[in-house]
mmCIF file as Biopython writes it, N, C-alpha, C and O atoms, coordinates in Angstrom:
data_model
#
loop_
_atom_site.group_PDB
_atom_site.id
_atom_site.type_symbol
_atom_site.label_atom_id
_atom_site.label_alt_id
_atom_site.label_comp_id
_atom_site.label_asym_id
_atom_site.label_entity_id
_atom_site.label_seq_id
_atom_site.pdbx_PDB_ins_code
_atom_site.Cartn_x
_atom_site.Cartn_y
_atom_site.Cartn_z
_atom_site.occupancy
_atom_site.B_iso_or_equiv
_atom_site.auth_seq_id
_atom_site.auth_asym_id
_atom_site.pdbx_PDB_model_num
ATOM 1   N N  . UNK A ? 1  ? 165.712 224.212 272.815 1.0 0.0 1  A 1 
ATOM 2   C CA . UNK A ? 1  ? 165.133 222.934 273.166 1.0 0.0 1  A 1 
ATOM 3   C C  . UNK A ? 1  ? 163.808 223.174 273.886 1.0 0.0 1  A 1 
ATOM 4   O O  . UNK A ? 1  ? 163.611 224.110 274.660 1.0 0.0 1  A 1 
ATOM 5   N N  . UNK A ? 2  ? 162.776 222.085 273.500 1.0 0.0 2  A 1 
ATOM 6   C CA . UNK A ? 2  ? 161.448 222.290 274.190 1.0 0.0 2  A 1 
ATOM 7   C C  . UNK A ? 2  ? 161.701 222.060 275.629 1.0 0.0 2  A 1 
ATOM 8   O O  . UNK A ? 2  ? 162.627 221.415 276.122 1.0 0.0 2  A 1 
ATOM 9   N N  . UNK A ? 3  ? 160.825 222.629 276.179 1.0 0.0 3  A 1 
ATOM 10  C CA . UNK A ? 3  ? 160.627 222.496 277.697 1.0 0.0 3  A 1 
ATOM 11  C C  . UNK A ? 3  ? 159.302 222.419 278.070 1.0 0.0 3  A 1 
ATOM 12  O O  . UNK A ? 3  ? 158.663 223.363 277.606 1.0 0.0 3  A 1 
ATOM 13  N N  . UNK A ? 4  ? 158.251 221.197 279.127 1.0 0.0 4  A 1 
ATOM 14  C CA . UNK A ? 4  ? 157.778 221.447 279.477 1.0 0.0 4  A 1 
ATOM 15  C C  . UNK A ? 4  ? 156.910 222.277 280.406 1.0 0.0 4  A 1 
ATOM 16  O O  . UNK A ? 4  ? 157.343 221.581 281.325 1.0 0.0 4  A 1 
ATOM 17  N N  . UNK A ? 5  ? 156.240 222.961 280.908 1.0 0.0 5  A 1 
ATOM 18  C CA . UNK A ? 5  ? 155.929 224.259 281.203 1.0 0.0 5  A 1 
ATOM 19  C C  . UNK A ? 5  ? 155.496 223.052 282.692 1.0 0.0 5  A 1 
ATOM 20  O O  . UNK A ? 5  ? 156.190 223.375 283.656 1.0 0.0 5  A 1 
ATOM 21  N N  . UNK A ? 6  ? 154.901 222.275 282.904 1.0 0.0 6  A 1 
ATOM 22  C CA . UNK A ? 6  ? 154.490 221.708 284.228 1.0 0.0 6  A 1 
ATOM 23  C C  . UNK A ? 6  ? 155.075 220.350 284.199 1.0 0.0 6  A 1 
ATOM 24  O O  . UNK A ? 6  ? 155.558 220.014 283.118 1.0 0.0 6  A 1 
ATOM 25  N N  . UNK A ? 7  ? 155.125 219.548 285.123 1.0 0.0 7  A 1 
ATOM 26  C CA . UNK A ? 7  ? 155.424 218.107 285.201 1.0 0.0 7  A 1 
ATOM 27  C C  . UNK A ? 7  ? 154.295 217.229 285.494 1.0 0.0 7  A 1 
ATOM 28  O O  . UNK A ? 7  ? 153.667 217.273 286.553 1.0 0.0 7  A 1 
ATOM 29  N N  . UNK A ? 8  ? 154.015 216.308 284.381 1.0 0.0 8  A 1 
ATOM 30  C CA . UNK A ? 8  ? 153.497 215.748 283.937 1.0 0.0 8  A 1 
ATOM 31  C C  . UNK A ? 8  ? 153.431 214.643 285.506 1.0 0.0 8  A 1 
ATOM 32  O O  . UNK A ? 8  ? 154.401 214.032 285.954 1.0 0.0 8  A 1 
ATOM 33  N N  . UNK A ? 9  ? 151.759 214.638 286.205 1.0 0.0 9  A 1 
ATOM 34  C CA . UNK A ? 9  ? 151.838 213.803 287.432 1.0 0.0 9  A 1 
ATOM 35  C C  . UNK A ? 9  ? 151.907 211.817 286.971 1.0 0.0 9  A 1 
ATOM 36  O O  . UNK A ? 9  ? 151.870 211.382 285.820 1.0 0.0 9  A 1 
ATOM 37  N N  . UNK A ? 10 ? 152.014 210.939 288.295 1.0 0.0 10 A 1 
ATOM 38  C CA . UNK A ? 10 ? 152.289 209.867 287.909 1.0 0.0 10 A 1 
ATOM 39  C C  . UNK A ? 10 ? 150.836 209.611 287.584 1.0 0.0 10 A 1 
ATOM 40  O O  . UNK A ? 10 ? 150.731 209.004 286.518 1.0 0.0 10 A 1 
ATOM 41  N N  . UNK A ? 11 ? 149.854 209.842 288.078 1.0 0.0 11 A 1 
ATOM 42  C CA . UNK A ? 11 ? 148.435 209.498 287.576 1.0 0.0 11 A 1 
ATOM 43  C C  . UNK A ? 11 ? 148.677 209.344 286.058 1.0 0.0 11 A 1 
ATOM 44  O O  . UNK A ? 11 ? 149.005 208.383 285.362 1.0 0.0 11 A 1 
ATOM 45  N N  . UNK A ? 12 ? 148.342 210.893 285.747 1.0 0.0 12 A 1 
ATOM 46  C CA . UNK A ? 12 ? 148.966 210.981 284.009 1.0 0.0 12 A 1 
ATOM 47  C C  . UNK A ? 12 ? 149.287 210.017 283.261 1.0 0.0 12 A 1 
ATOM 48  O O  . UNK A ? 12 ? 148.699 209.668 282.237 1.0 0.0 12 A 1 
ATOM 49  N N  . UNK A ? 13 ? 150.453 209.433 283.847 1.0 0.0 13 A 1 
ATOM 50  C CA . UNK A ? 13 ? 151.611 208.532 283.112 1.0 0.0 13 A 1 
ATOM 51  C C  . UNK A ? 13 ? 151.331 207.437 282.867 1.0 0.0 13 A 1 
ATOM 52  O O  . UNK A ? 13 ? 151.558 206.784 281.848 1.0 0.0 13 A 1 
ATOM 53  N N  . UNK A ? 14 ? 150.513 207.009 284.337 1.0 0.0 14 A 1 
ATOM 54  C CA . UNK A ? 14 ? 150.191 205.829 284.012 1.0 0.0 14 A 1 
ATOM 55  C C  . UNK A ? 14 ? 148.319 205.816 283.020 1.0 0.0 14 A 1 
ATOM 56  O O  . UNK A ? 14 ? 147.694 204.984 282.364 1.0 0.0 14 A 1 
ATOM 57  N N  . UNK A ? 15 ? 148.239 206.334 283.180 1.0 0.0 15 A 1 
ATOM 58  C CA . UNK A ? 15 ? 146.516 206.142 282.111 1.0 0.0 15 A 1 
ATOM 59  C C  . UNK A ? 15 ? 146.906 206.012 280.965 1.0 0.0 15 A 1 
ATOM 60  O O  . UNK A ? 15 ? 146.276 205.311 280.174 1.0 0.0 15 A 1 
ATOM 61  N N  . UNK A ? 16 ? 148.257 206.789 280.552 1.0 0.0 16 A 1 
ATOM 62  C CA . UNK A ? 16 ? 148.533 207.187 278.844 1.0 0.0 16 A 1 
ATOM 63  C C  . UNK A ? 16 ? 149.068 205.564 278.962 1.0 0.0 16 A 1 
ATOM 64  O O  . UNK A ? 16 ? 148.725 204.905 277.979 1.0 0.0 16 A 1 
ATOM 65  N N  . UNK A ? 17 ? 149.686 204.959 279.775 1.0 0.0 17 A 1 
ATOM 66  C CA . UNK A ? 17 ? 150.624 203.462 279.835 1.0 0.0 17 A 1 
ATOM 67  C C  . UNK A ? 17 ? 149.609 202.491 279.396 1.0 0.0 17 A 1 
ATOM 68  O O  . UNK A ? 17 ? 149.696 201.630 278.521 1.0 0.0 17 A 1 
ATOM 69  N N  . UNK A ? 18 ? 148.403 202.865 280.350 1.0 0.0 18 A 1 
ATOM 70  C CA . UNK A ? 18 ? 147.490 201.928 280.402 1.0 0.0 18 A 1 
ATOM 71  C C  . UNK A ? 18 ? 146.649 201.895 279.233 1.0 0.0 18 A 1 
ATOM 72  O O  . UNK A ? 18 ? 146.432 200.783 278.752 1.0 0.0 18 A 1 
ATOM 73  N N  . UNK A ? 19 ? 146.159 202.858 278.712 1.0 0.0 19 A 1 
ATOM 74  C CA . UNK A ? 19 ? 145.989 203.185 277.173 1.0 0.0 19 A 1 
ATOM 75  C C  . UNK A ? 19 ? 146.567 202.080 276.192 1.0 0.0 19 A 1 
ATOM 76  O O  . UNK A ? 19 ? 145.932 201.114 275.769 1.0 0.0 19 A 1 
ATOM 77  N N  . UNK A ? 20 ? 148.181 202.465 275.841 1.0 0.0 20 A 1 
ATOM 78  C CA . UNK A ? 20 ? 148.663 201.576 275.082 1.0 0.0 20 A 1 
ATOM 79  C C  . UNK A ? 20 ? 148.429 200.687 274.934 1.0 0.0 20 A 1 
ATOM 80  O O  . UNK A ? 20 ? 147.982 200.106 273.945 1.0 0.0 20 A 1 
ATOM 81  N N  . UNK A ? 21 ? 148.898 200.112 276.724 1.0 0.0 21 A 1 
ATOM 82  C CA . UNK A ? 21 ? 148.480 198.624 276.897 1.0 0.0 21 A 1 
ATOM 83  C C  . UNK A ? 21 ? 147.265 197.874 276.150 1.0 0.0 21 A 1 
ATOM 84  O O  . UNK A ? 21 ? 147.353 197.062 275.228 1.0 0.0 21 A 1 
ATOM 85  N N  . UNK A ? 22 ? 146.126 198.351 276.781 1.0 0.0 22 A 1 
ATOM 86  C CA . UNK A ? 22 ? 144.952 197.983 276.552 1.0 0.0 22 A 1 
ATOM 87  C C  . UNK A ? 22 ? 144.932 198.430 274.532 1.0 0.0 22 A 1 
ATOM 88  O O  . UNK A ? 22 ? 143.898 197.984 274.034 1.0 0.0 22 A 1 
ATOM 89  N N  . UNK A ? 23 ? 145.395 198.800 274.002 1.0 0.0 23 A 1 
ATOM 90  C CA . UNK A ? 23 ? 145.189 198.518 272.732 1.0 0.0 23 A 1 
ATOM 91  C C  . UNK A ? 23 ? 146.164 197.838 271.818 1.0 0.0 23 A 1 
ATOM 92  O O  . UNK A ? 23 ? 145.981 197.502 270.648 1.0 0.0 23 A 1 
ATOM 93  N N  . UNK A ? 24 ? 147.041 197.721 272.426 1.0 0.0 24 A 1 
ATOM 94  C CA . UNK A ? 24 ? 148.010 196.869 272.228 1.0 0.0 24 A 1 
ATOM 95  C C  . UNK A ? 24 ? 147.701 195.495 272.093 1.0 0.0 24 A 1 
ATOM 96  O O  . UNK A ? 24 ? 148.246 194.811 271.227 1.0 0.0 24 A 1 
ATOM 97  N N  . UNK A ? 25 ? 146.676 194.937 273.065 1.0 0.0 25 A 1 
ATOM 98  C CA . UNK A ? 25 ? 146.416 193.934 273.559 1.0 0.0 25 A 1 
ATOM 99  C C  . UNK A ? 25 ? 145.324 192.951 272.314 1.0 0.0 25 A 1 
ATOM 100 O O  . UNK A ? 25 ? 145.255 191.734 272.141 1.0 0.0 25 A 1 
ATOM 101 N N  . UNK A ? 26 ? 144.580 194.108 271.617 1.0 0.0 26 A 1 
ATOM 102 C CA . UNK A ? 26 ? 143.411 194.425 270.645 1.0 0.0 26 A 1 
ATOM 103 C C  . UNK A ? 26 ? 144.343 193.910 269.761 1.0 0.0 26 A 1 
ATOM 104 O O  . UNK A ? 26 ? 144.194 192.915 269.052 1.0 0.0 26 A 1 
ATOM 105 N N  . UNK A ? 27 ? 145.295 194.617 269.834 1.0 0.0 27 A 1 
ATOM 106 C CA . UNK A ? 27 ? 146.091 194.188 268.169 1.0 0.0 27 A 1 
ATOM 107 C C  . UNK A ? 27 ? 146.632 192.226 268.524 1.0 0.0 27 A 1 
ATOM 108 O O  . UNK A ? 27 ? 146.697 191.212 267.828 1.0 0.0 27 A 1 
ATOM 109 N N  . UNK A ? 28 ? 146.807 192.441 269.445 1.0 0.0 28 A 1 
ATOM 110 C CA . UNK A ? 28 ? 147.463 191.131 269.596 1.0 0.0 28 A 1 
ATOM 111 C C  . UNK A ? 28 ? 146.637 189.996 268.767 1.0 0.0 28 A 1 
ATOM 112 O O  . UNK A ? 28 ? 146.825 189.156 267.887 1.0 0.0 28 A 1 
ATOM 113 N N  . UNK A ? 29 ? 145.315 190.643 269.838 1.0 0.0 29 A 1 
ATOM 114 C CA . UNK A ? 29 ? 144.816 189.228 269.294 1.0 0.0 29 A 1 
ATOM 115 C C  . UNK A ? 29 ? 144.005 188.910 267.933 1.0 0.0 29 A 1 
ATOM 116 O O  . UNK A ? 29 ? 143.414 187.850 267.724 1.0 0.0 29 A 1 
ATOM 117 N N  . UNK A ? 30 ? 144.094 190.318 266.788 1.0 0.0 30 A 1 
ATOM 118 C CA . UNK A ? 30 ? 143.731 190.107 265.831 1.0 0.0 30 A 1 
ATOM 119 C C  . UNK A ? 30 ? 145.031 189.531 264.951 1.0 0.0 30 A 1 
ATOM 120 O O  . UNK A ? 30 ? 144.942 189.200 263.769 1.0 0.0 30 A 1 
ATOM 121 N N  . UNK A ? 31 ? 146.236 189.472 265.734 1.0 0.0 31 A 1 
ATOM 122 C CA . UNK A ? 31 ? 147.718 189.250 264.945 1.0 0.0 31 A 1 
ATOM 123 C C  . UNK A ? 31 ? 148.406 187.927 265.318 1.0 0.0 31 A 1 
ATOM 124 O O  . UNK A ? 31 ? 149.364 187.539 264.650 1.0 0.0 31 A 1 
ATOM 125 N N  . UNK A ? 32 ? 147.902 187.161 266.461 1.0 0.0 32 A 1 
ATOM 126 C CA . UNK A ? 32 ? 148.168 186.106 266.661 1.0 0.0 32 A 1 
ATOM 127 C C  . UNK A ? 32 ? 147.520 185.214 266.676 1.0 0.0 32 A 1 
ATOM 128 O O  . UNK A ? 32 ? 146.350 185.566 266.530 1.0 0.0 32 A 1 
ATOM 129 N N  . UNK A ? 33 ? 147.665 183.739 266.819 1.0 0.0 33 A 1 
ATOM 130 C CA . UNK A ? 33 ? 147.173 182.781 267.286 1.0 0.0 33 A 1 
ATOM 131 C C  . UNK A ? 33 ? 146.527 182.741 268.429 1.0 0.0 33 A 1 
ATOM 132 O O  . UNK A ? 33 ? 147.199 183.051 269.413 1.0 0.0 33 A 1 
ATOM 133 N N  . UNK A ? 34 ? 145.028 182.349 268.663 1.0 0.0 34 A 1 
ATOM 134 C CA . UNK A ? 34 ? 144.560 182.011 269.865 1.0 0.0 34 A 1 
ATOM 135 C C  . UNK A ? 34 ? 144.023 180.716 270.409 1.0 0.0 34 A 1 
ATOM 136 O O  . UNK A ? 34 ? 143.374 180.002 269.645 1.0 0.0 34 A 1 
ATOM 137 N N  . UNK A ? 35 ? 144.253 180.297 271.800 1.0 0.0 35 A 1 
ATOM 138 C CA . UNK A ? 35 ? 144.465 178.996 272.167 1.0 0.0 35 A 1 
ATOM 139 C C  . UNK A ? 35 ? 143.162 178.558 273.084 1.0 0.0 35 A 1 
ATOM 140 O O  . UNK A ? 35 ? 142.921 179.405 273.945 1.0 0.0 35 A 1 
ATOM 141 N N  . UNK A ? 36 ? 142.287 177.448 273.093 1.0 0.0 36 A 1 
ATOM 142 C CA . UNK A ? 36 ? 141.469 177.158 273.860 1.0 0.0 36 A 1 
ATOM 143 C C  . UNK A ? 36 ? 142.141 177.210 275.356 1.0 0.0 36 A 1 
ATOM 144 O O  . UNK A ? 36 ? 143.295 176.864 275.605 1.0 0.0 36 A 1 
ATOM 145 N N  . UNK A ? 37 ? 141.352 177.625 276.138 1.0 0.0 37 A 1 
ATOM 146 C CA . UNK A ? 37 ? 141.749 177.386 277.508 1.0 0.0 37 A 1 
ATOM 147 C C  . UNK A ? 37 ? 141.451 176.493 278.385 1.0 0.0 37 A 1 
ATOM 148 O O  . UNK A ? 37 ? 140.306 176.100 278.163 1.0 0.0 37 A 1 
ATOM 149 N N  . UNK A ? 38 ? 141.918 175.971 279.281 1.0 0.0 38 A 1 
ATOM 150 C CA . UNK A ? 38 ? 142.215 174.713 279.837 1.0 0.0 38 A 1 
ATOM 151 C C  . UNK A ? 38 ? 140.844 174.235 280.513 1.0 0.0 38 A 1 
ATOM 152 O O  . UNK A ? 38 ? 140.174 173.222 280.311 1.0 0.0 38 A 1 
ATOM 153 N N  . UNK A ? 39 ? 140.600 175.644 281.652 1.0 0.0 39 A 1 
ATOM 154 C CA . UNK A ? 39 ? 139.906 175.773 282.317 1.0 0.0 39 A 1 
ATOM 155 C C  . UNK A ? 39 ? 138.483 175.577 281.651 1.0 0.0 39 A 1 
ATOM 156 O O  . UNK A ? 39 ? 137.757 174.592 281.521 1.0 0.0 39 A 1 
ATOM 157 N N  . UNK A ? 40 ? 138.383 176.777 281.317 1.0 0.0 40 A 1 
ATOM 158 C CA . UNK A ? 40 ? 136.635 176.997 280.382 1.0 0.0 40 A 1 
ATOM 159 C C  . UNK A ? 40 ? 136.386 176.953 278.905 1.0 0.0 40 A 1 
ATOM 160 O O  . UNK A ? 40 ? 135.405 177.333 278.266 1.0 0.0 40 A 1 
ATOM 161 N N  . UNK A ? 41 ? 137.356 176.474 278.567 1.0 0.0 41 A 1 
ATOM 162 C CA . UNK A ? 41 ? 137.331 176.181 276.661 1.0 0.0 41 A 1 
ATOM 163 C C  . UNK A ? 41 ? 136.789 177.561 275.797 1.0 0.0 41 A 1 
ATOM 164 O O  . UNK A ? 41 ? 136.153 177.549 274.743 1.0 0.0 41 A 1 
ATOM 165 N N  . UNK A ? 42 ? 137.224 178.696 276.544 1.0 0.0 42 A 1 
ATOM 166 C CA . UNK A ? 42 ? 137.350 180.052 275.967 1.0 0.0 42 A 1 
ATOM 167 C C  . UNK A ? 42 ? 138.506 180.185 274.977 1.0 0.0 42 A 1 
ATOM 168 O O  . UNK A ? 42 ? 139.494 179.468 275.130 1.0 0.0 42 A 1 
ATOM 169 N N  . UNK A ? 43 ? 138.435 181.160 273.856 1.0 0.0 43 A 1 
ATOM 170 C CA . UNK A ? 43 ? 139.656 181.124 274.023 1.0 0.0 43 A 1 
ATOM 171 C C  . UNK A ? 43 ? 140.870 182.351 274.509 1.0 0.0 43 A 1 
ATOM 172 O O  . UNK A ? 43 ? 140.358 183.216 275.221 1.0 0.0 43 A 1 
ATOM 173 N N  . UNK A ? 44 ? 141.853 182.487 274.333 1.0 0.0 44 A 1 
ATOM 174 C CA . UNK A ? 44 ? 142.525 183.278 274.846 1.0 0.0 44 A 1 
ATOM 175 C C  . UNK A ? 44 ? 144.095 183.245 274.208 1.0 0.0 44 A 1 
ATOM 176 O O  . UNK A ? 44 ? 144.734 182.326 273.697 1.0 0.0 44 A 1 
ATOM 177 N N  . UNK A ? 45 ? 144.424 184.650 274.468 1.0 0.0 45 A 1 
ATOM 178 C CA . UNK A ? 45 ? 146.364 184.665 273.782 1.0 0.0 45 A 1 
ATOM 179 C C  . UNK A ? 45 ? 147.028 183.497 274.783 1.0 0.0 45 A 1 
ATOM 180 O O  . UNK A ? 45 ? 146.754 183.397 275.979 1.0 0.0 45 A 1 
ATOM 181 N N  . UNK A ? 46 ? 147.863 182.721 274.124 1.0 0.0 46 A 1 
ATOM 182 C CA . UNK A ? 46 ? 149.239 181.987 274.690 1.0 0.0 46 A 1 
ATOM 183 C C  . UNK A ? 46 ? 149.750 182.590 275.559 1.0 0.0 46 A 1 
ATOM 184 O O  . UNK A ? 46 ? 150.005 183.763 275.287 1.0 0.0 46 A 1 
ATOM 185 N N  . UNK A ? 47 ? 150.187 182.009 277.193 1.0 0.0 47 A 1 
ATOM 186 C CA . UNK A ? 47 ? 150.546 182.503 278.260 1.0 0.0 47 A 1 
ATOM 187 C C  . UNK A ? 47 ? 150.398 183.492 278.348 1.0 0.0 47 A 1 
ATOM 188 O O  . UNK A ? 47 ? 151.221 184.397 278.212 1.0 0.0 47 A 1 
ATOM 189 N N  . UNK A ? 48 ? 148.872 183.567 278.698 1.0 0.0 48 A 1 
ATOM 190 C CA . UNK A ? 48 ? 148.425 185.145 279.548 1.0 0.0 48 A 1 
ATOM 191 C C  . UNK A ? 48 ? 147.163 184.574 280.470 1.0 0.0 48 A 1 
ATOM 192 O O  . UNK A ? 48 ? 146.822 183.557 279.866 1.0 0.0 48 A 1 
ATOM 193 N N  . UNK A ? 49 ? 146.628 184.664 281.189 1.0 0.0 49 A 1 
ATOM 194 C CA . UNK A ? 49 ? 145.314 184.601 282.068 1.0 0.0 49 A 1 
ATOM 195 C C  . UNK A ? 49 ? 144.054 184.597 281.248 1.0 0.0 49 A 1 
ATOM 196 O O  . UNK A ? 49 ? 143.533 185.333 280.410 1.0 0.0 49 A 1 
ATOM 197 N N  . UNK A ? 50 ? 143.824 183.622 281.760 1.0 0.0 50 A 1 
ATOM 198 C CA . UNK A ? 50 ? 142.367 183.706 280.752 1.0 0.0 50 A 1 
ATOM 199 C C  . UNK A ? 50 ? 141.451 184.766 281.088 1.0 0.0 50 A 1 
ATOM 200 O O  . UNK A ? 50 ? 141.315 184.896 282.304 1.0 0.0 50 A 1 
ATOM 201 N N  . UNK A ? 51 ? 140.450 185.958 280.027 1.0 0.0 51 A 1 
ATOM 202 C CA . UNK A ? 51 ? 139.887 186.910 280.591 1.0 0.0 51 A 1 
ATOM 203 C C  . UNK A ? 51 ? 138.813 186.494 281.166 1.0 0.0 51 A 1 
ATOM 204 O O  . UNK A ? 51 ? 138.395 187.174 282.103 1.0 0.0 51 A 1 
ATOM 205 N N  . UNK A ? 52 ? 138.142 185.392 280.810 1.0 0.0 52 A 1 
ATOM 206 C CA . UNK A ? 52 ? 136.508 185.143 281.646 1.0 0.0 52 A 1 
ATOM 207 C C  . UNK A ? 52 ? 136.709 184.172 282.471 1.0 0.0 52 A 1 
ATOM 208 O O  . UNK A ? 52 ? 135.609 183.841 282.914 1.0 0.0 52 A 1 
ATOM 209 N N  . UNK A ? 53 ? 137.945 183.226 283.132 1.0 0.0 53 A 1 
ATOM 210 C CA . UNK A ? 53 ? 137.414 182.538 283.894 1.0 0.0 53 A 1 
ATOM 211 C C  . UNK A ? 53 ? 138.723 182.962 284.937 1.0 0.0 53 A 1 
ATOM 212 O O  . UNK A ? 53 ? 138.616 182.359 286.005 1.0 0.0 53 A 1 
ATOM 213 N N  . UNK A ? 54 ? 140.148 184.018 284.864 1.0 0.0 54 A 1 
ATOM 214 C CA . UNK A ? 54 ? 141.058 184.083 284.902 1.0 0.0 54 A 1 
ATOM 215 C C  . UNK A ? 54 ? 141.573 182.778 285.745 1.0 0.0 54 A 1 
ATOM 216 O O  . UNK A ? 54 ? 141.368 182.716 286.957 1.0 0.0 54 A 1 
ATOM 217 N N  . UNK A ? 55 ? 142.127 181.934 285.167 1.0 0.0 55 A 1 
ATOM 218 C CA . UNK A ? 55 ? 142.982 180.470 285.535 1.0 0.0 55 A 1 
ATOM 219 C C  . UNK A ? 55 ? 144.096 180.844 284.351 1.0 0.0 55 A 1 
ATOM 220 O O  . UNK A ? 55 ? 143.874 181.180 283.188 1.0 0.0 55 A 1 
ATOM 221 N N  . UNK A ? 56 ? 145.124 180.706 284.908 1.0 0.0 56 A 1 
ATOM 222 C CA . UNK A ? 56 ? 146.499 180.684 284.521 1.0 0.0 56 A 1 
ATOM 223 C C  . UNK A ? 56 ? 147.393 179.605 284.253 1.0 0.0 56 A 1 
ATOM 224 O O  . UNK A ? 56 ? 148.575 179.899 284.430 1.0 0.0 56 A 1 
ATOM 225 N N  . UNK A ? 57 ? 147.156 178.394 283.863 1.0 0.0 57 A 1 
ATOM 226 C CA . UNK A ? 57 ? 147.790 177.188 284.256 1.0 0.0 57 A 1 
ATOM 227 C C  . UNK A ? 57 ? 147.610 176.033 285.140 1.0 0.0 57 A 1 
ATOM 228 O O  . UNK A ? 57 ? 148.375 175.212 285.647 1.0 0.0 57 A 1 
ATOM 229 N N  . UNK A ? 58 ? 146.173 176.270 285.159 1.0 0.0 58 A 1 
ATOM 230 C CA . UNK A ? 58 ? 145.785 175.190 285.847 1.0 0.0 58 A 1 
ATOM 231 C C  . UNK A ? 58 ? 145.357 175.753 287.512 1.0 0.0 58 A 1 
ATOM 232 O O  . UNK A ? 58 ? 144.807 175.113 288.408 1.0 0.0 58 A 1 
ATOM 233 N N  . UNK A ? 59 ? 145.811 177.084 287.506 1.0 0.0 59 A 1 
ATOM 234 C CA . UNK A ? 59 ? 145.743 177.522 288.458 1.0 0.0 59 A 1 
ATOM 235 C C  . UNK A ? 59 ? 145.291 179.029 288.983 1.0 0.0 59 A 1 
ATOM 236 O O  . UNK A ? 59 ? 145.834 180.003 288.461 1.0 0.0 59 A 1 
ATOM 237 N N  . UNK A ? 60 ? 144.413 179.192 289.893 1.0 0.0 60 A 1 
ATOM 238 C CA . UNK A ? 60 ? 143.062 180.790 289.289 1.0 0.0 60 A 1 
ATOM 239 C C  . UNK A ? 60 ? 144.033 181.596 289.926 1.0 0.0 60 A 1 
ATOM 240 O O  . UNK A ? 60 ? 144.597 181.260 290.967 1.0 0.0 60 A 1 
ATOM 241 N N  . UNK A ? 61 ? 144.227 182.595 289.354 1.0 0.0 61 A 1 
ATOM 242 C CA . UNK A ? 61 ? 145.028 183.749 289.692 1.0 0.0 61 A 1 
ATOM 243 C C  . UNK A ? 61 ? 144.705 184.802 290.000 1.0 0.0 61 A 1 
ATOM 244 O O  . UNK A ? 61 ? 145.143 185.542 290.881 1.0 0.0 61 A 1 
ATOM 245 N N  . UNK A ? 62 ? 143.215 185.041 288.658 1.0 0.0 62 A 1 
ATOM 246 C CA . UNK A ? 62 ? 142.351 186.271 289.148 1.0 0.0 62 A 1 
ATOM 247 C C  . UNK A ? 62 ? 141.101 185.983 289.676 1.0 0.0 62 A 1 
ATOM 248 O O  . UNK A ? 62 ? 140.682 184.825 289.671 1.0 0.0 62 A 1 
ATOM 249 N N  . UNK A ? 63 ? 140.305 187.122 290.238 1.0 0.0 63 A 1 
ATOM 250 C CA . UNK A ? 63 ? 138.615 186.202 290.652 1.0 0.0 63 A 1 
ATOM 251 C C  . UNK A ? 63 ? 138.421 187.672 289.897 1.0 0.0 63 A 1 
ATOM 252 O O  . UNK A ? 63 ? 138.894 188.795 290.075 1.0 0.0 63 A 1 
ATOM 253 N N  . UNK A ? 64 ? 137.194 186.904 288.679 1.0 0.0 64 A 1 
ATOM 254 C CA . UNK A ? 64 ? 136.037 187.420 287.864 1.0 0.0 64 A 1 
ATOM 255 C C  . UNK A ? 64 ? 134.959 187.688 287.935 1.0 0.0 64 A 1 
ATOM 256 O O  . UNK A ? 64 ? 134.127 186.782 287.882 1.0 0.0 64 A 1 
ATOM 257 N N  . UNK A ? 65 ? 134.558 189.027 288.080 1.0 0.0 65 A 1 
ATOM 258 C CA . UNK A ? 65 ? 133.128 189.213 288.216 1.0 0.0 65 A 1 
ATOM 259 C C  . UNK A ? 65 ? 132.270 188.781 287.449 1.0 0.0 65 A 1 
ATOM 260 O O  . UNK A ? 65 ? 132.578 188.521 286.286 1.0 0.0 65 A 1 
ATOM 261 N N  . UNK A ? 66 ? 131.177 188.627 287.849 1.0 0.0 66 A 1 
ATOM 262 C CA . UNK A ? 66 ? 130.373 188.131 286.887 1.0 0.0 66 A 1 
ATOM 263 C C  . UNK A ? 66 ? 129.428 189.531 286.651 1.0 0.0 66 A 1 
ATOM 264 O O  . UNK A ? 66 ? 129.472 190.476 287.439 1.0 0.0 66 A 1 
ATOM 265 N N  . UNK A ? 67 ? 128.600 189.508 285.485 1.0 0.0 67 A 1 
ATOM 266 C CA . UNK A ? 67 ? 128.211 190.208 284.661 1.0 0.0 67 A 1 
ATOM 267 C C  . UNK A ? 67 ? 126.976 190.129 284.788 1.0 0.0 67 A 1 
ATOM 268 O O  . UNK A ? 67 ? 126.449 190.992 284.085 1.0 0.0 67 A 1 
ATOM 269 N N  . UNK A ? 68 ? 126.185 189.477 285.377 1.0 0.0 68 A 1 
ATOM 270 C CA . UNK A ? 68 ? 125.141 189.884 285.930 1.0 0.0 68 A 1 
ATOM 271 C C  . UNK A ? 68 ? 123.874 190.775 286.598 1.0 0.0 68 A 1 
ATOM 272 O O  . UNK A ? 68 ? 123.878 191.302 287.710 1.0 0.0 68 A 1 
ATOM 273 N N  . UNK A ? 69 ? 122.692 190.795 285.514 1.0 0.0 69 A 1 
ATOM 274 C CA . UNK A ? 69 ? 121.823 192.072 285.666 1.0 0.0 69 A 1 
ATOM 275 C C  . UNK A ? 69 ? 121.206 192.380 287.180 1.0 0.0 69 A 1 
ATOM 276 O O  . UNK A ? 69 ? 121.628 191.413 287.814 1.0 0.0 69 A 1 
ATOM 277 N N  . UNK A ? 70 ? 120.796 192.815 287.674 1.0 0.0 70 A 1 
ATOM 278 C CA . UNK A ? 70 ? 119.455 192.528 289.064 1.0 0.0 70 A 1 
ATOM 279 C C  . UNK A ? 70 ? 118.581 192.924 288.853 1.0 0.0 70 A 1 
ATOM 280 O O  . UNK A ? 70 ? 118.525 194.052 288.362 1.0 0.0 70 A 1 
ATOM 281 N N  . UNK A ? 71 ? 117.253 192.059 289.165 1.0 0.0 71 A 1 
ATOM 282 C CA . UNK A ? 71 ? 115.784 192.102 288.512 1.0 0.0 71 A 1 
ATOM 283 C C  . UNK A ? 71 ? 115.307 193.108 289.305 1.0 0.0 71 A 1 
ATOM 284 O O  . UNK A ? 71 ? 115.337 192.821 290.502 1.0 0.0 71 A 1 
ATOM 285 N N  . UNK A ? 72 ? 114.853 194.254 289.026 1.0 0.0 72 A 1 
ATOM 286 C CA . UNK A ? 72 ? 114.037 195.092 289.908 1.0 0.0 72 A 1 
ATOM 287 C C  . UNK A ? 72 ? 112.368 194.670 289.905 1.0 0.0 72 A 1 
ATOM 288 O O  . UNK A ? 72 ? 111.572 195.297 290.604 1.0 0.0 72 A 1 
#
């Protein structure tokens, strides 16, 4: 039977998690339906946070940076 030679740290574990996630997410939304959002008439997957204005139901859950250059 294989054996790993070191143990794999939680850092590790979670990037490879977060990986998935984040392409997982890609597939979603070329595979589902997407819904205007309440808030900013973006649109976005069915019950999840909206990504550009994050409001959840009527209600802001995340705060969004804005994307904004600075004029030198």
């Amino acid at each position: 039977m294989a054996v790993p030679r070191k143990k794999n740290s939680i850092h590790k574990k979670h990037i490879r998690h977060s990986a998935w996630l984040r392409n997982n997410l890609v597939k979603l939304t070329e595979k589902y339906q997407r819904v205007k959002c309440s808030n900013c008439g973006k649109y976005k997957l069915s019950h999840r946070v909206c990504p550009s204005c994050g409001y959840y139901a009527g209600k802001q859950v995340l705060t969004i940076k804005s994307k904004t250059r600075v004029a030198l």
